[in-house]
PyMOL commands that place a pseudoatom at each C-alpha (Angstrom):
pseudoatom trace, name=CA, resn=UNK, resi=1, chain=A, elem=C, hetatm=0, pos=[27.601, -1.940, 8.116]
pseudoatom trace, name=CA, resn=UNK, resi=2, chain=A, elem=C, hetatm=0, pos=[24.795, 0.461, 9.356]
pseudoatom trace, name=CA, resn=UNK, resi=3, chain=A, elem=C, hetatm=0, pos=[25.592, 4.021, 9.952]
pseudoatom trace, name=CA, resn=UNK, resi=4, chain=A, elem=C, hetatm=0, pos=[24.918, 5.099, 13.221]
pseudoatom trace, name=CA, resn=UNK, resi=5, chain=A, elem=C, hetatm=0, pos=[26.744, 8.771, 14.192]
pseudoatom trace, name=CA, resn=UNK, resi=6, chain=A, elem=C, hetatm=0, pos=[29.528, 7.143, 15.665]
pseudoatom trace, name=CA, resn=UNK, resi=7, chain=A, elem=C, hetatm=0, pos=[28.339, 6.756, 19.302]
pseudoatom trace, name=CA, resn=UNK, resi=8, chain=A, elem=C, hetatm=0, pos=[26.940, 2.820, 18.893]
pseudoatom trace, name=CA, resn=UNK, resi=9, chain=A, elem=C, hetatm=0, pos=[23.593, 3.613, 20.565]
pseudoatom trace, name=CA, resn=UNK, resi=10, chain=A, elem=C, hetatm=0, pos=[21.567, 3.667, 17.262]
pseudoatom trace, name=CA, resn=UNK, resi=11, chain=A, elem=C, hetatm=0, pos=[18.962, 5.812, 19.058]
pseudoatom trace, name=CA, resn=UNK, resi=12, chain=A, elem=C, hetatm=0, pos=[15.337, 4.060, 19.758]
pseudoatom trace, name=CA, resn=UNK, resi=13, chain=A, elem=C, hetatm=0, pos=[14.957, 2.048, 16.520]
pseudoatom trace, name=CA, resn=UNK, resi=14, chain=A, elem=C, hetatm=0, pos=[18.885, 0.573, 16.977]
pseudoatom trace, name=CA, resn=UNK, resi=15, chain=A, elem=C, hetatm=0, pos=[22.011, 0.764, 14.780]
pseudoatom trace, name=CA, resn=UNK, resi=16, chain=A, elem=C, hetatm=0, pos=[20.363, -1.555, 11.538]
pseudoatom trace, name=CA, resn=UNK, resi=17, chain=A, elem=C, hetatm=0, pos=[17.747, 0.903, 10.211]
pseudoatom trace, name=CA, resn=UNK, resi=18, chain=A, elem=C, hetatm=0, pos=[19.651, 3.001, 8.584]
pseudoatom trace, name=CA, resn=UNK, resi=19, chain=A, elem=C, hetatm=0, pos=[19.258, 3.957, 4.729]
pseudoatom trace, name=CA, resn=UNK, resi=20, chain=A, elem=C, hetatm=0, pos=[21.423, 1.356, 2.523]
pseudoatom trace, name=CA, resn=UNK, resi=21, chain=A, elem=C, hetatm=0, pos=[19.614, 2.039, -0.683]
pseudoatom trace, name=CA, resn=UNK, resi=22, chain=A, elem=C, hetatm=0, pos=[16.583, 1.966, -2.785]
pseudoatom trace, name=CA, resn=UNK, resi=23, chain=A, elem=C, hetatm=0, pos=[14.824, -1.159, -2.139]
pseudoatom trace, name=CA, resn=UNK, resi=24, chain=A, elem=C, hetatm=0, pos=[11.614, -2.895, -3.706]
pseudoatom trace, name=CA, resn=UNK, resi=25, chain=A, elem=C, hetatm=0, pos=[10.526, -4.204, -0.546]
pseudoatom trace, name=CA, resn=UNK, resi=26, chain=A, elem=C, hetatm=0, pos=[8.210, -2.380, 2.415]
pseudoatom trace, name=CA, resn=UNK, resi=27, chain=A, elem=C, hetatm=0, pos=[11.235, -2.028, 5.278]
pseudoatom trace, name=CA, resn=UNK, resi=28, chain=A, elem=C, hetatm=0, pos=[9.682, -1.231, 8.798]
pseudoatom trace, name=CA, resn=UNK, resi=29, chain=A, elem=C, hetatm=0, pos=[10.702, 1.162, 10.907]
pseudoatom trace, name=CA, resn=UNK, resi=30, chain=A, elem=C, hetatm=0, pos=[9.609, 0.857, 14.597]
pseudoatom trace, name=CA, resn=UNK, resi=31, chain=A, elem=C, hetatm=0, pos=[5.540, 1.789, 13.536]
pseudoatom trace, name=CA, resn=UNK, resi=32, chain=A, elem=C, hetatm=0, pos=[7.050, 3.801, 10.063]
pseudoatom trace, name=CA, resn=UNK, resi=33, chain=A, elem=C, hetatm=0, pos=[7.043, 2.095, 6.725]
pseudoatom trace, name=CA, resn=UNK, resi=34, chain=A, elem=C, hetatm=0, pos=[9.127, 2.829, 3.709]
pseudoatom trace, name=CA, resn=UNK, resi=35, chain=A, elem=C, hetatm=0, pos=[9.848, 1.765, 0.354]
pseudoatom trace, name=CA, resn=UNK, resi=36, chain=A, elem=C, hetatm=0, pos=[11.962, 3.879, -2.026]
pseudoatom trace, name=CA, resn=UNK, resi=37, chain=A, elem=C, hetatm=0, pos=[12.070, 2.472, -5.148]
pseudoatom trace, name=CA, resn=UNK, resi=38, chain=A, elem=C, hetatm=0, pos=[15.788, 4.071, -6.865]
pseudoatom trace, name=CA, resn=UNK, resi=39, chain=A, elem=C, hetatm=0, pos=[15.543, 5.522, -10.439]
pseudoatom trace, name=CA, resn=UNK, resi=40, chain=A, elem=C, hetatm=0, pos=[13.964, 3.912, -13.858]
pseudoatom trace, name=CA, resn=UNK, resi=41, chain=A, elem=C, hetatm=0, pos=[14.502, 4.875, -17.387]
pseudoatom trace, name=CA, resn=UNK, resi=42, chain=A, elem=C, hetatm=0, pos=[11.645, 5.476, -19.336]
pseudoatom trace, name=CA, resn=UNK, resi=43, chain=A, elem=C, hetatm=0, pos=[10.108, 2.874, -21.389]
pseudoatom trace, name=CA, resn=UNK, resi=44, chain=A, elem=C, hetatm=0, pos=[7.274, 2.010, -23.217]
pseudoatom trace, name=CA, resn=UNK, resi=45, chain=A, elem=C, hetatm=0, pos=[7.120, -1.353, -21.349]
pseudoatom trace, name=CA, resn=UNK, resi=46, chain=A, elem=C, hetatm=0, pos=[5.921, -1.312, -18.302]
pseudoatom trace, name=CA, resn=UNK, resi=47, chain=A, elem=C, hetatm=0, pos=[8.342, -1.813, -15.198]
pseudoatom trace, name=CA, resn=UNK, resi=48, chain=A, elem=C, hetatm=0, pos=[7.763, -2.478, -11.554]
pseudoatom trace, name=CA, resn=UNK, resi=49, chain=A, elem=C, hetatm=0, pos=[8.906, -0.330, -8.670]
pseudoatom trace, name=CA, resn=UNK, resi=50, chain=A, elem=C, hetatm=0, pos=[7.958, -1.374, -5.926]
pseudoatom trace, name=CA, resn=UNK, resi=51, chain=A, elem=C, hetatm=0, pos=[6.593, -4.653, -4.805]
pseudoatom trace, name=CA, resn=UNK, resi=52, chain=A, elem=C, hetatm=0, pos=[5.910, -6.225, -1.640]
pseudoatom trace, name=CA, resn=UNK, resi=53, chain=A, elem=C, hetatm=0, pos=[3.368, -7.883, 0.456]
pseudoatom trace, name=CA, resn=UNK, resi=54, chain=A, elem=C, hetatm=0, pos=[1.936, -6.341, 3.591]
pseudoatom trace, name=CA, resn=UNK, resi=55, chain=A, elem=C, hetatm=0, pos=[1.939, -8.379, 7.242]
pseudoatom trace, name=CA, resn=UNK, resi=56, chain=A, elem=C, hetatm=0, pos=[0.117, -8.694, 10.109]
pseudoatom trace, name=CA, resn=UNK, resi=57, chain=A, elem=C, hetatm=0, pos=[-0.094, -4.432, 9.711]
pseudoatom trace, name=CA, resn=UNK, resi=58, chain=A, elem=C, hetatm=0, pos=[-2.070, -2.025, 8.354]
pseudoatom trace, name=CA, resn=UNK, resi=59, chain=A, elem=C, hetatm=0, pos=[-0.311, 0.921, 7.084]
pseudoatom trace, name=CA, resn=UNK, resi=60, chain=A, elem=C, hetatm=0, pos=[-1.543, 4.441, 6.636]
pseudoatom trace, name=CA, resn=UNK, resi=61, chain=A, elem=C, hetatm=0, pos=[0.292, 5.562, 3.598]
pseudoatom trace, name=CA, resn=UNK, resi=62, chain=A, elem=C, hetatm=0, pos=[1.528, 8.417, 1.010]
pseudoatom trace, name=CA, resn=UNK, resi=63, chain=A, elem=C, hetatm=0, pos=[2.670, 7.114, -2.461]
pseudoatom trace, name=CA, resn=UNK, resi=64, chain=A, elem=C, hetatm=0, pos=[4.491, 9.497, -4.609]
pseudoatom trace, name=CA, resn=UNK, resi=65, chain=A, elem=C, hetatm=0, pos=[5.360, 9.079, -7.926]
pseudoatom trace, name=CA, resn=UNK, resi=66, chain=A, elem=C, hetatm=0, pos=[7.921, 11.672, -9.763]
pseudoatom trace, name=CA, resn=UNK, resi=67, chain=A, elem=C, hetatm=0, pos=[8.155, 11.875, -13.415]
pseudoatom trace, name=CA, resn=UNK, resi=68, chain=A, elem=C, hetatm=0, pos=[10.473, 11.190, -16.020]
pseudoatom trace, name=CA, resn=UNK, resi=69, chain=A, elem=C, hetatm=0, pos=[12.978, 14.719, -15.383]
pseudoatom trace, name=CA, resn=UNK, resi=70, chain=A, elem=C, hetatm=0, pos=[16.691, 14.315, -17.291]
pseudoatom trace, name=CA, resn=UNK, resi=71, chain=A, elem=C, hetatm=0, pos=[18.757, 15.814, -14.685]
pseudoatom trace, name=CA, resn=UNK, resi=72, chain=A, elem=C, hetatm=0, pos=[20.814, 16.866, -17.237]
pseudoatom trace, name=CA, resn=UNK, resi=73, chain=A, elem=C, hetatm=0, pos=[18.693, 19.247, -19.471]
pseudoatom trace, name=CA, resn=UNK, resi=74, chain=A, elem=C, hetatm=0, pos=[15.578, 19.655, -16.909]
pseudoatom trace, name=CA, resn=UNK, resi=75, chain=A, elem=C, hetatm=0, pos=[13.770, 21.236, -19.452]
pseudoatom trace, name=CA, resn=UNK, resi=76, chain=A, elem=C, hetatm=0, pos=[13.133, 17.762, -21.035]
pseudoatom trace, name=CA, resn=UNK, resi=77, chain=A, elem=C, hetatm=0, pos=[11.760, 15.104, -19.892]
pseudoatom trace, name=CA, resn=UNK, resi=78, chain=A, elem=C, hetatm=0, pos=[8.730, 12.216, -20.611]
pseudoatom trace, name=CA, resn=UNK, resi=79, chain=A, elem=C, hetatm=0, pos=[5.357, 11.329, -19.772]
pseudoatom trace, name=CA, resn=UNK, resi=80, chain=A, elem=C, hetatm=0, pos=[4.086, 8.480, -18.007]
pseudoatom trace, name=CA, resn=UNK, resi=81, chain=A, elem=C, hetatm=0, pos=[1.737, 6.926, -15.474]
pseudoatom trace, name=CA, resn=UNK, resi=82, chain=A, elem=C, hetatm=0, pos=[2.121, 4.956, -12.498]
pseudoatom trace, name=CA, resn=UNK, resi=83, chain=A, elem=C, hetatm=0, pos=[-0.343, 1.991, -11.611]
pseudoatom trace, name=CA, resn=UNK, resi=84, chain=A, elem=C, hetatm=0, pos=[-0.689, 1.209, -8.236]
pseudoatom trace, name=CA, resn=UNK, resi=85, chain=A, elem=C, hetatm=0, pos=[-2.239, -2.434, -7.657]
pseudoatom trace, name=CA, resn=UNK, resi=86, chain=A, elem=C, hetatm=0, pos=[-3.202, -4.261, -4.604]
pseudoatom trace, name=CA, resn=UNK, resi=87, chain=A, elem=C, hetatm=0, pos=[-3.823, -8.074, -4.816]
pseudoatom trace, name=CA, resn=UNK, resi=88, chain=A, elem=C, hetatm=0, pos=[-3.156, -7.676, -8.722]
pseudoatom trace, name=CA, resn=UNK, resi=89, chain=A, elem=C, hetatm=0, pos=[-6.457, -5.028, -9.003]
pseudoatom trace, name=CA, resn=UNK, resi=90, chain=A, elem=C, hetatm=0, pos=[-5.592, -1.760, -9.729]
pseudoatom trace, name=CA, resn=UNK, resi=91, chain=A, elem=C, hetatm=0, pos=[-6.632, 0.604, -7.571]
pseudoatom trace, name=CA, resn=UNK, resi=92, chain=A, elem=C, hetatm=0, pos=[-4.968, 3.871, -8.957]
pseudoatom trace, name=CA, resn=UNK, resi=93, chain=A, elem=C, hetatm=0, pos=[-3.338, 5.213, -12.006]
pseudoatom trace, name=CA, resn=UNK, resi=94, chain=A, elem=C, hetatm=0, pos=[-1.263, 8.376, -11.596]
pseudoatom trace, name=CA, resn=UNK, resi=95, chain=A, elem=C, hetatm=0, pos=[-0.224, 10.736, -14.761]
pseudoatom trace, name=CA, resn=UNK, resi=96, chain=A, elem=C, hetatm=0, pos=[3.044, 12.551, -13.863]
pseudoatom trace, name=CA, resn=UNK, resi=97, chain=A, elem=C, hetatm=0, pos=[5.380, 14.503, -16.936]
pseudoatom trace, name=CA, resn=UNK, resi=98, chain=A, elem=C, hetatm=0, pos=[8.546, 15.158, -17.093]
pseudoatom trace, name=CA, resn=UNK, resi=99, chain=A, elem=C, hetatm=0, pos=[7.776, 17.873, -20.158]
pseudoatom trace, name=CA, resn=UNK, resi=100, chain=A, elem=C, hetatm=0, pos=[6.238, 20.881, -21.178]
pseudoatom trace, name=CA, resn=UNK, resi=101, chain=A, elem=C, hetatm=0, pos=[2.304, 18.824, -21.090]
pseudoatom trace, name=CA, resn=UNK, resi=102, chain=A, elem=C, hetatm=0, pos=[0.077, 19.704, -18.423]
pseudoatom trace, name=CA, resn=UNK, resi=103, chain=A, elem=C, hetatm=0, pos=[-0.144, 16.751, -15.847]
pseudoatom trace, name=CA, resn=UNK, resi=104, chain=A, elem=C, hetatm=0, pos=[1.979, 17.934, -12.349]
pseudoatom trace, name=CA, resn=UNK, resi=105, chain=A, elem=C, hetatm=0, pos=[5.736, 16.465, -12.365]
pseudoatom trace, name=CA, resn=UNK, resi=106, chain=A, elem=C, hetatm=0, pos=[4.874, 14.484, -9.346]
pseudoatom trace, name=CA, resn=UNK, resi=107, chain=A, elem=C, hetatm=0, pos=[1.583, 13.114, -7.893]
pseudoatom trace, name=CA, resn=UNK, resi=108, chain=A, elem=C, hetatm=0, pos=[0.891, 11.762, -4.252]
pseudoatom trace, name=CA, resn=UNK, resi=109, chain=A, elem=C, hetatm=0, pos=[-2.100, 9.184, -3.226]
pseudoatom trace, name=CA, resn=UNK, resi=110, chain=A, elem=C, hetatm=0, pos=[-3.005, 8.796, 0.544]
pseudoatom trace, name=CA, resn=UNK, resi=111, chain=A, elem=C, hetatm=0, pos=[-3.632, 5.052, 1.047]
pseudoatom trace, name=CA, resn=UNK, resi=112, chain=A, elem=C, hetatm=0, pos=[-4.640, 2.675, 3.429]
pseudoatom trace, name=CA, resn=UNK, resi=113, chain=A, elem=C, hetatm=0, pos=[-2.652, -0.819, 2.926]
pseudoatom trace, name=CA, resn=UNK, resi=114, chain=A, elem=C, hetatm=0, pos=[-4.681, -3.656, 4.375]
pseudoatom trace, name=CA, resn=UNK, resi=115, chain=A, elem=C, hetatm=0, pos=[-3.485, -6.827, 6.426]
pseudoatom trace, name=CA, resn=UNK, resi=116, chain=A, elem=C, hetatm=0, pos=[-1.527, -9.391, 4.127]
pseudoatom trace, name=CA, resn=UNK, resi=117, chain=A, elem=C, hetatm=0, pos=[-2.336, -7.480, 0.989]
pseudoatom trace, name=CA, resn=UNK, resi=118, chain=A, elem=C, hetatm=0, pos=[0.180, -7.616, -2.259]
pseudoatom trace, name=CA, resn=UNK, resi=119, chain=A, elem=C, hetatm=0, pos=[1.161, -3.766, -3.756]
pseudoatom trace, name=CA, resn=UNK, resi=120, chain=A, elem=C, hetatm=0, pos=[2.906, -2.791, -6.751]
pseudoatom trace, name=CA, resn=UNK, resi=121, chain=A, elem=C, hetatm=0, pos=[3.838, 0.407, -8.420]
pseudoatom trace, name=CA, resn=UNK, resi=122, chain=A, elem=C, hetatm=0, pos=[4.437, 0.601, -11.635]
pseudoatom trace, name=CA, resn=UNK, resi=123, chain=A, elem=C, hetatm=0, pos=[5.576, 2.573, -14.565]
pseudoatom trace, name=CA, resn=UNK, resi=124, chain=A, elem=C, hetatm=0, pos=[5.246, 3.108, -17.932]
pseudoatom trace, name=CA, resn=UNK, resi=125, chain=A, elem=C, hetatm=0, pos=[5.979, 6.272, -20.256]
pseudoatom trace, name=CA, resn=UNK, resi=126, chain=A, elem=C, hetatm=0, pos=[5.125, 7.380, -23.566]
pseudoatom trace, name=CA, resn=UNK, resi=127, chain=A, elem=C, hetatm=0, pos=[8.589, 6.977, -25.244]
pseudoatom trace, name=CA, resn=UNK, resi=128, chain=A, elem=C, hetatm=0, pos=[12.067, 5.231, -24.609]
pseudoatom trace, name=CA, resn=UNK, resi=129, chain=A, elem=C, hetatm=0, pos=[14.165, 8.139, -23.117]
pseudoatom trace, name=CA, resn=UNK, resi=130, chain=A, elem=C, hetatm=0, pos=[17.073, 6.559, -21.248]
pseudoatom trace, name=CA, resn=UNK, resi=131, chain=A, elem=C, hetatm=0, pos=[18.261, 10.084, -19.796]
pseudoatom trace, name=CA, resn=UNK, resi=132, chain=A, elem=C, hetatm=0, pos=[14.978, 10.428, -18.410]
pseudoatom trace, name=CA, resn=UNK, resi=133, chain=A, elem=C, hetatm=0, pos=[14.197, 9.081, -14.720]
pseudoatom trace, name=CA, resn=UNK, resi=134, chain=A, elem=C, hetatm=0, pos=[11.832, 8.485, -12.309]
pseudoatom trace, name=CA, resn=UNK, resi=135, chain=A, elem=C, hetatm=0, pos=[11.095, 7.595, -9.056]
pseudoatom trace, name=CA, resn=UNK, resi=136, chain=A, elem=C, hetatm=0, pos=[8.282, 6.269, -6.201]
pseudoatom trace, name=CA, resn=UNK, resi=137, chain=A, elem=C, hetatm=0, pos=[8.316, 6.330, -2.499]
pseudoatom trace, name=CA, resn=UNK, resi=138, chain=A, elem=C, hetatm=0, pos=[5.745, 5.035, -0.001]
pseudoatom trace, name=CA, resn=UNK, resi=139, chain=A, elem=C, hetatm=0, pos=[6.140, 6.433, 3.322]
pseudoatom trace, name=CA, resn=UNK, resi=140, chain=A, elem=C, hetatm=0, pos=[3.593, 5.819, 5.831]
pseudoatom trace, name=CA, resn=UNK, resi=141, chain=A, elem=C, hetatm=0, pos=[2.620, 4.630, 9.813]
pseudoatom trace, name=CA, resn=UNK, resi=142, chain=A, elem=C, hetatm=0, pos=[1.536, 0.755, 10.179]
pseudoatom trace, name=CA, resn=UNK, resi=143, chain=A, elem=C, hetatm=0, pos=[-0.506, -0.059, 13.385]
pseudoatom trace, name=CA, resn=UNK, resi=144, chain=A, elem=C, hetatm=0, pos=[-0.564, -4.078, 13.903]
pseudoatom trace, name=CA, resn=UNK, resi=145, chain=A, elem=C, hetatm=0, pos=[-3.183, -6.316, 14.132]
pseudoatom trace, name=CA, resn=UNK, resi=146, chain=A, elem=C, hetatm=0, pos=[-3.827, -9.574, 16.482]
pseudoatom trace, name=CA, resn=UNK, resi=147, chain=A, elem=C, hetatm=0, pos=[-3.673, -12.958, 14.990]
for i in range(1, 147): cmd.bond("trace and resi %d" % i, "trace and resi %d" % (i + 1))
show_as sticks, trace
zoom trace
């Protein structure tokens, strides 16, 4: 069941929108878009995050991709990249650490998502490291189209 404060009104986007958990999917929001893709390990194989296909919307969006940090020892971590790919192209590959090297621990990319257009983000770092997670997020505004 959603949370909703207690008082049943759900505010202006109702009682079902609250968070429930990572999801793969794009879940709209009123004329917001999210997708919050939960942790992955690090692996040498590459995994998908997120995946989803746009409607009859185009969404003006931020991706953000953090790096493989162990939450335990924060002082460790991995290297990777993210590959974000639209219609099975890719369109932008984002270096993130989660160690000592010199790439940022996270990196955003501003994005327009077309009309009916697949996106994926995925990952893949340089090593197997279990203890070492990451994460991806697209937040963003969608303005519809007419059929």
């Amino acid at each position: 069941m959603a949370l909703d404060g207690g008082g049943g009104g759900g505010g202006p986007v109702g009682v079902a929108n609250s968070f429930t958990g990572p999801s793969e999917a794009l879940e709209i929001i009123g004329d917001h878009c999210q997708a919050i893709s939960g942790t992955f390990e690090a692996l040498e194989a590459t995994q998908t995050m997120i995946s989803f296909k746009s409607g009859n919307f185009y969404a003006d969006a931020i991706i953000q991709c953090n790096g493989f940090i162990n939450t335990s020892n924060i002082t460790a971590g991995t290297m990777g990249a993210f590959v974000i790919k639209m219609n099975g192209q890719t369109v932008s590959i984002l270096k993130v650490t989660g160690s000592a090297e010199t790439s940022p621990y996270d990196m955003t990319q501003n994005m327009i998502i077309p009309p009916y257009t697949e996106v994926t983000v995925e990952c893949i770092a340089t090593g197997d490291a279990p203890s070492d997670l990451a994460t991806a997020t697209i937040v963003g505004r969608i303005y519809r189209t007419r059929d």
